[in-house]
C-alpha positions, 0 to 999 in steps of 0.5 A, a space after each residue: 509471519 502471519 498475514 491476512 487471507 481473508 476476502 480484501 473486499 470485505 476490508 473496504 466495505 468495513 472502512 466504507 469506501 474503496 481502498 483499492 486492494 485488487 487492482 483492475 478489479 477495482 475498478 470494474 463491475 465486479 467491485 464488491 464495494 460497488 455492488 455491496 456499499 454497505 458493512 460486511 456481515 448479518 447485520 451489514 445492511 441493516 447498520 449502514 443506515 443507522 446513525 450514531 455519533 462515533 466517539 474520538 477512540 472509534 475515529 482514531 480506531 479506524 484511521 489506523 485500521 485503514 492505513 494498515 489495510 492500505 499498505 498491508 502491514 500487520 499491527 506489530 509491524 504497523 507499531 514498529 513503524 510507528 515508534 520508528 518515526 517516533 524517534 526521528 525528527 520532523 512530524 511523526 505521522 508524516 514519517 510514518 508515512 514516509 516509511 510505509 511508502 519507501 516499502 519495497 511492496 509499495 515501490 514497485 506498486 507505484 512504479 506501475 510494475 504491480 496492479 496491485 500492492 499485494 501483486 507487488 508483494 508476491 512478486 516480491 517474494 518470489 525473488 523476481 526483483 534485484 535492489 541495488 543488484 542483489 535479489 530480495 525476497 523481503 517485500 518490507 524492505 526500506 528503499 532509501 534515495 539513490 536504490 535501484 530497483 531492477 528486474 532479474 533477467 531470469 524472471 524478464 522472459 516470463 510472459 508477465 513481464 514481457 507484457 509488463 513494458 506496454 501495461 506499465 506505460 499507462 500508468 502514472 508514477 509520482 513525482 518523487 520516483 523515477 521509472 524506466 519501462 523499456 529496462 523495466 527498472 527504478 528508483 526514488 529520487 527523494 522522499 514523498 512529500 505529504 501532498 503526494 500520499 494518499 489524502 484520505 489517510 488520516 495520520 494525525 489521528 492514527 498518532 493521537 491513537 498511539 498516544 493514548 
């Protein structure tokens, strides 16, 4: 499957503000949001100055651009999601939603085991996680309430995740998983609620695009 190589930093820069794609990184010093705060290319500087009305596609254009670039998530599959949610009851762009943070990359991302989504995204690929004690491959994997989510012995002697334990411990998790550092295992207890997931996402906007 085709995936974006490029530099992430220049993905915050073309949204205008930080996504947050590497990690620490992010916020330390060598941000390129922090020492570049304006659009990437020739003409990036010159245009962050200009004003102009952007018009109800472009808004829509770029909530949708954002969200993608958040979770990490191609357009066809972004799609798909989309007309997943669709067809579900409840408010369309909430499920969507929903979906895109019950993703195996996203779960592990926010049960503090990964600095970063796409950190969480290789490791995913790498087999080091079992879900419900069978080991998995697919960072795009739906977790439902109840899965669980475990380290592979093999993979808890490696160095990254002896230190993990202690790292993991300073980050927070939302109310809505439920984590266990000393066995470094998880899982959700329920799906995020609107208010739990990250308010400068605009989904409203992201439906009005798909309806078009």
């Amino acid at each position: 499957m085709a995936r974006y190589t490029g530099p992430v930093c220049k993905l915050c820069r073309r949204e205008g503000e930080k996504l947050f794609l590497k990690g620490d990184r992010c916020f330390s010093q060598k941000c390129a949001f922090e020492r570049r705060a304006y659009p990437p290319g020739q003409h990036g500087r010159q245009t962050q100055w200009r004003r102009s009305r952007e018009s109800d596609f472009g808004a829509q254009l770029r909530a949708k651009q954002k969200a993608r670039r958040v979770y990490g998530v191609l357009e066809r599959q972004f799609r798909r999601y989309y007309q997943g949610a669709l067809k579900s009851r409840g408010l369309t762009g909430l499920t969507m939603l929903q979906i895109l943070e019950s993703r195996l990359d996203n779960v592990i991302y926010r049960m503090g085991f990964a600095s970063s989504r796409s950190q969480a995204r290789q490791l995913v690929a790498h087999g080091h996680f079992l879900v419900n004690d069978r080991r998995t491959n697919v960072p795009s994997m739906l977790i439902s309430p109840g899965d669980k989510i475990t380290i592979r012995k093999e993979s808890a002697k490696s160095p990254f995740f002896k230190d993990l334990t202690a790292v993991a411990e300073e980050r927070t998790v939302p109310d809505w998983i439920t984590r266990d550092t000393k066995a470094l295992a998880g899982s959700i207890s329920r799906l995020p609620e609107r208010a739990e997931i990250d308010a400068n996402l605009n989904e409203q906007l992201i439906v009005e695009f798909y309806s078009r």
